[in-house]
C-alpha positions in Angstrom: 46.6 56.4 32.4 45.9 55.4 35.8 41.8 55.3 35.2 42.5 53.3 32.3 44.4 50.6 33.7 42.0 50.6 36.9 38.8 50.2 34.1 40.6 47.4 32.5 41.6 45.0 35.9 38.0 46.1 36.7 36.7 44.6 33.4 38.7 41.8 33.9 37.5 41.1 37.7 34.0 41.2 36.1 34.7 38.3 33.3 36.1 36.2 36.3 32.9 36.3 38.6 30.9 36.3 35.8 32.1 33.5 33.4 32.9 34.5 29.9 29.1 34.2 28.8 29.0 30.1 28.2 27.6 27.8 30.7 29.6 25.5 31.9 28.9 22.9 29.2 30.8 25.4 27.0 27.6 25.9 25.1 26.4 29.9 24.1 23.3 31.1 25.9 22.8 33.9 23.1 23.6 31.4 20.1 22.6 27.9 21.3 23.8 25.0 18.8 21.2 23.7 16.6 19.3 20.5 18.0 20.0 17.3 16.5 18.1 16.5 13.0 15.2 14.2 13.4 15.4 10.7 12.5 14.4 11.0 8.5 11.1 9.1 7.5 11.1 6.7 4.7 10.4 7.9 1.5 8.7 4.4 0.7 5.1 3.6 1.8 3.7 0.9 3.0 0.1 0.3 1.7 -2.5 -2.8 2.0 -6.0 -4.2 1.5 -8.4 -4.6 4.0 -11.4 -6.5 2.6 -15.0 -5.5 4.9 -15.6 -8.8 4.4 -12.9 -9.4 6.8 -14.4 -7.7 9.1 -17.3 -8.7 12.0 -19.4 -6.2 12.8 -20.4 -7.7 15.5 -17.2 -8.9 17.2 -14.4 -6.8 15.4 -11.2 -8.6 17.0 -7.8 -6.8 17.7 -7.8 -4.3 14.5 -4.1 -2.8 15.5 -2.8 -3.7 12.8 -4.4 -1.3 11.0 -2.5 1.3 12.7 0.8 0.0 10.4 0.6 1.0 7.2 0.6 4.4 6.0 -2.2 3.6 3.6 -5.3 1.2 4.0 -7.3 0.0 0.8 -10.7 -0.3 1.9 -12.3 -3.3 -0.4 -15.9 -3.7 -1.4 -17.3 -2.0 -3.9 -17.9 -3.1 -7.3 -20.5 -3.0 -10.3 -23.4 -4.9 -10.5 -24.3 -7.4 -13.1 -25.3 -5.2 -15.1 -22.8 -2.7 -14.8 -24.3 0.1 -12.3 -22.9 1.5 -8.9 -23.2 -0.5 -6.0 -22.4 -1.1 -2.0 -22.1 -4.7 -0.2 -24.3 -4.8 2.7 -23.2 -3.4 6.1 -20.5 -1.9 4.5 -21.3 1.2 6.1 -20.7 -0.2 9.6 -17.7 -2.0 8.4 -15.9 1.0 7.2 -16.9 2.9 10.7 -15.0 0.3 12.4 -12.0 0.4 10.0 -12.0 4.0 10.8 -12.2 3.6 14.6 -8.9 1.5 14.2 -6.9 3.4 12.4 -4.4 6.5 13.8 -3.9 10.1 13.0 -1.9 10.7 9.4 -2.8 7.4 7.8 -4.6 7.6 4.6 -7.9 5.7 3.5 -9.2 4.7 -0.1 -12.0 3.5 -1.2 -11.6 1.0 -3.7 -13.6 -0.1 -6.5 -13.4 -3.5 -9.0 -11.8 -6.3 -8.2 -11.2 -10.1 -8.9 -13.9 -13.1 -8.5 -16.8 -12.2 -8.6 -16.2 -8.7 -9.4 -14.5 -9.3 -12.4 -17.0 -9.8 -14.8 -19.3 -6.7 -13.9 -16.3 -4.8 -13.9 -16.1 -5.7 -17.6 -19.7 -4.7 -18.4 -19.6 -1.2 -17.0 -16.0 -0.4 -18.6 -17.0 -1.7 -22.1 -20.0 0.9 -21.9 -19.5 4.5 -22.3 -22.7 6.1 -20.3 -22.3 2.7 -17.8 -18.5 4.5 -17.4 -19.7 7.7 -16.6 -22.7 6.9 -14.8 -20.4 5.0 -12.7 -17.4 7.6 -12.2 -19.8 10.0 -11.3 -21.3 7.6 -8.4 -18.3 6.4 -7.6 -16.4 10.1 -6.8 -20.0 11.5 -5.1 -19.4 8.6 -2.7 -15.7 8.9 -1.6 -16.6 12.5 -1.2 -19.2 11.7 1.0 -17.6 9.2 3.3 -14.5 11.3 3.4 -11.7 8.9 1.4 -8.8 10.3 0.7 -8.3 8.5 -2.5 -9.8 6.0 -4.9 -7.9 2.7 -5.8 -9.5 1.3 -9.0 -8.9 -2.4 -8.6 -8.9 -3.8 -11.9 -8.8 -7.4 -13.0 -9.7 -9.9 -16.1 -12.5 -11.5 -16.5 -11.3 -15.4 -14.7 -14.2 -16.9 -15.8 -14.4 -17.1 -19.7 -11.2 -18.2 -21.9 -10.3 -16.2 -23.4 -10.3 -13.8 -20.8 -12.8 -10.9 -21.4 -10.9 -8.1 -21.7 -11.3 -3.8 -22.1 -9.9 -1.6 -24.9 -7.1 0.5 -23.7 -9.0 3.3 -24.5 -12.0 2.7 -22.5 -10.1 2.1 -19.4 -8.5 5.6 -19.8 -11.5 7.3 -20.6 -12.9 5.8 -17.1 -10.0 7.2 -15.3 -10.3 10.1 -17.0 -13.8 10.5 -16.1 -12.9 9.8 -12.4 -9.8 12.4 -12.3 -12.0 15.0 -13.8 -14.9 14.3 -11.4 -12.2 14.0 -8.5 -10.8 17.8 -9.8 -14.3 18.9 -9.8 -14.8 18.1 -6.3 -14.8 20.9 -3.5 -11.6 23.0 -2.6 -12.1 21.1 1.0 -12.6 17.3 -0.6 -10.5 15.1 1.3 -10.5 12.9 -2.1 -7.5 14.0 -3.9 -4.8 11.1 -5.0 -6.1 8.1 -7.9 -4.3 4.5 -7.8 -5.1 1.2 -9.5 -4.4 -1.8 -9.5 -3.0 -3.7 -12.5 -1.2 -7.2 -12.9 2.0 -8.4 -14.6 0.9 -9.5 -18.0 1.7 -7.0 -20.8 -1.8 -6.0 -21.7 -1.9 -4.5 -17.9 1.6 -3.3 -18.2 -0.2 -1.2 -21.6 -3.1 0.2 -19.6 -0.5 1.2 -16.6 1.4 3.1 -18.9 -1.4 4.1 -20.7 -3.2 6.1 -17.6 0.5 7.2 -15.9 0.0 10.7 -16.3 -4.0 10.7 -14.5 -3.0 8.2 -11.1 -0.4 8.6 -8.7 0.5 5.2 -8.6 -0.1 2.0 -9.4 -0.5 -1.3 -7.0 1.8 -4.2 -9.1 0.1 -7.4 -8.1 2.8 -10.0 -8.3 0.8 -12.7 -6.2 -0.9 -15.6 -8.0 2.2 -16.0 -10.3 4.6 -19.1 -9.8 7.9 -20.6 -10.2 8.7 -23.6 -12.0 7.4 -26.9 -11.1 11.1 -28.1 -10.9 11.6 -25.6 -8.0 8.6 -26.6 -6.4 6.1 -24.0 -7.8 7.9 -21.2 -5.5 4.7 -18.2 -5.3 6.0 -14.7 -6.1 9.6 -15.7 -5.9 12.2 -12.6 -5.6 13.1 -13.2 -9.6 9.1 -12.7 -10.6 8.9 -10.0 -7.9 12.0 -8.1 -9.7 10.8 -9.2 -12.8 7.4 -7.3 -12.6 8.5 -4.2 -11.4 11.1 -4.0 -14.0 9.0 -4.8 -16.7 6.3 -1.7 -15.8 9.6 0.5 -15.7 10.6 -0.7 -19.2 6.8 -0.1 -20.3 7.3 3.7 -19.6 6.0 3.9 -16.3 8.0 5.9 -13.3 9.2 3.9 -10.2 8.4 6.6 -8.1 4.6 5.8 -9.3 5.1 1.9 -9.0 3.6 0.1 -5.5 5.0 -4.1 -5.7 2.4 -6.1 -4.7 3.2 -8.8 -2.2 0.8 -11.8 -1.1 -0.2 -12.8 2.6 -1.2 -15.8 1.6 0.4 -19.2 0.2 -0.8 -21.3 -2.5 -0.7 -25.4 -3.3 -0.3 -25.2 -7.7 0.5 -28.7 -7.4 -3.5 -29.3 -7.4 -6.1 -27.8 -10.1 -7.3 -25.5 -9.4 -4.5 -24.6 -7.2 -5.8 -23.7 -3.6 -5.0 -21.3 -1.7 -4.6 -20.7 2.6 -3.7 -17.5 4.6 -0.3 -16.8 6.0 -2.1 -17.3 9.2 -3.7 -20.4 8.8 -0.5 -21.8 7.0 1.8 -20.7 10.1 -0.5 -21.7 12.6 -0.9 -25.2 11.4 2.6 -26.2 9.8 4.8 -29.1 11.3 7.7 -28.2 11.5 7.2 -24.9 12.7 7.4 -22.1 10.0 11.1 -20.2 10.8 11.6 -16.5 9.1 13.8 -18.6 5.9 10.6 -20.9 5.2 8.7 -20.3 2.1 6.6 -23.7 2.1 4.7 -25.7 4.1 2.2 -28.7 3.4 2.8 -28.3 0.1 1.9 -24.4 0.3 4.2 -21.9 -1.3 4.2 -18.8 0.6 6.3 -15.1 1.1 8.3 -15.7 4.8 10.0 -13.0 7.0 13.0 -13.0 5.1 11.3 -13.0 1.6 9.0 -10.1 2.5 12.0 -8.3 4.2 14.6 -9.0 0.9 11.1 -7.8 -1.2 11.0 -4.7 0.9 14.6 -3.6 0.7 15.1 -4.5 -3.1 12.5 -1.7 -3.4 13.8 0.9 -1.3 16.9 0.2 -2.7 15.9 0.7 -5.9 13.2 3.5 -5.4 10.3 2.7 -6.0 7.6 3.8 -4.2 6.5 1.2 -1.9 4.5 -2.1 -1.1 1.6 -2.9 -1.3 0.1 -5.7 0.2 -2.8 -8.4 -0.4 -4.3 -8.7 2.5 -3.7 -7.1 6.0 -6.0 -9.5 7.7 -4.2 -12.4 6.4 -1.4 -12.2 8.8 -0.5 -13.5 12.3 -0.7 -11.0 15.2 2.2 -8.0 14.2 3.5 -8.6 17.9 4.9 -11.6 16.8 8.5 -11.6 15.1 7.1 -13.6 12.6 4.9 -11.2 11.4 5.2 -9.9 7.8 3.7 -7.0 8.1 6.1 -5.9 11.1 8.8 -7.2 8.9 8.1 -4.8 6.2 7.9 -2.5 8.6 11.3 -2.9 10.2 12.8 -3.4 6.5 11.3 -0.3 5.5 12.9 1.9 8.2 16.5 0.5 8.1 
């Protein structure tokens, strides 16, 4: 009885010199609590255009702004007049620099088509079928090589002609059919593995969106160059168009979880014909009074503000879909500035 008692003050002695076996935060050395979650990224992406036009090979500028979104759209390439694969001169060293700018974990695609000038070869190499496949298979062989890791088909009416020249449903999914397959049959260490394009608001591009849902993995929504009434001042890409658009693809059949909305960087004067356009840059830059985060005009320039871009950006995130998408990077002021809208997306994005 007498050993057992002594073994028990001794045991207790022990627990008082020792501690009870937590530190003196109260925490447990042998089961330590679990650190704190990490701030959760956004589900929603931001993506944009960088044209190499924009770009001066031989004096680049500050390119930082590259480092913002989480995908760039590198713009250049399109079809000849007659409808075969092409590059634009120094493209090459364009897209080196581009590259050079960017930051670990961003993605880049190589994009093909577009408006302008564009438009009308795009037109004679979709409505042909071995001009189609000639051109997917040119088209893939070259985002392979230069290490894209995707391919943004950019594609637009024909401006030019009224009525606008246009391509059959079906031959715009057999071309991005033909691209998907050639993209599939790449090797298991291709860097070139997501498909996006870009449509606009109409109906017939709502049709081809929907059309092609099940070969991309998402489509860019280009609700820029579409304006209010003239009674409200020919507002560009007000919030109700914006909404409007991105609605409208949903109602066509197409997922928002594979829908980008487009926003513009640029402003536009519709009170003139043709209607002209000016960068956000140029447009901030020049106006009198000074441009505030609530303006949306100047100089008789409708444009997307701070706060339009930021209600834009939210209504999306809100809502799910699965990002923005932007039209184009280089139109903006410096992203230091609080006036910037593509730190303003950025910001809205992460609240």
């Amino acid at each position: 009885m007498t050993r057992k008692i002594t073994l028990a003050v001794c045991l207790a002695a022990l627990s008082i010199c020792c501690g009870s076996g937590k530190g003196d935060n109260g925490g447990d050395p042998v089961n330590p609590p679990n650190p704190p979650n990490p701030p959760q990224q956004p589900k929603q992406i931001i993506t944009g255009y960088i044209p190499d036009y924009t770009i001066n090979v031989s004096s680049p500028g500050d390119l930082s702004y590259l480092q913002i979104p989480d995908r760039i759209y590198f713009f250049g390439n399109y079809p000849s007049e007659t409808g075969e694969w092409q590059t634009r001169g120094n493209i090459a060293q364009r897209l080196a620099i581009v590259r050079v700018a960017m930051i670990q974990g961003q993605e880049l695609f190589c994009v093909a088509g577009g408006g302008a000038s564009a438009t009308p070869s795009m037109h004679v190499m979709g409505r042909d079928p071995l001009k189609r496949e000639a051109y997917a298979t040119a088209l893939v062989n070259y985002a392979h090589q230069n290490q894209f890791d995707g391919i943004d088909m950019d594609w637009e009416t024909d401006w030019s002609k009224s009525p606008a020249v246009k391509v059959r449903v079906a031959d715009f999914v057999d071309l991005i059919t033909l691209i998907r397959t050639k993209m599939n049959a790449l090797p298991s260490g291709t860097r070139v593995k997501k498909l996006t394009t870009a449509l606009a608001t109409q109906s017939d591009s709502r049709e081809l969106g929907n059309a092609v849902k099940e070969l991309i993995d998402q489509i860019n929504v280009m609700v820029y160059d579409v304006y209010g009434s003239q009674a409200a001042g020919y507002p560009h890409a007000p919030m109700d168009l914006f909404t409007a658009a991105m609605e409208n693809y949903v109602s066509a059949g197409v997922p928002k979880a594979k829908l980008l909305g487009g926003v513009p960087f640029y402003g536009g004067n519709k009170s003139v014909s043709p209607t002209q356009t000016k960068t956000y840059r140029e447009l901030y830059y020049a106006a009198s009074p000074a441009i505030i985060a609530s303006t949306n005009s100047s100089n008789n320039f409708a444009f997307n503000g701070p706060d339009l871009i930021r209600e834009k950006t939210r209504w999306v995130v809100d809502n799910d879909y699965a990002g923005m998408m932007i039209w184009e990077l280089s139109q903006d002021i410096p992203s230091t500035s609080a006036m910037s809208l593509l730190r303003t997306m950025k910001n809205a994005i992460s609240e």
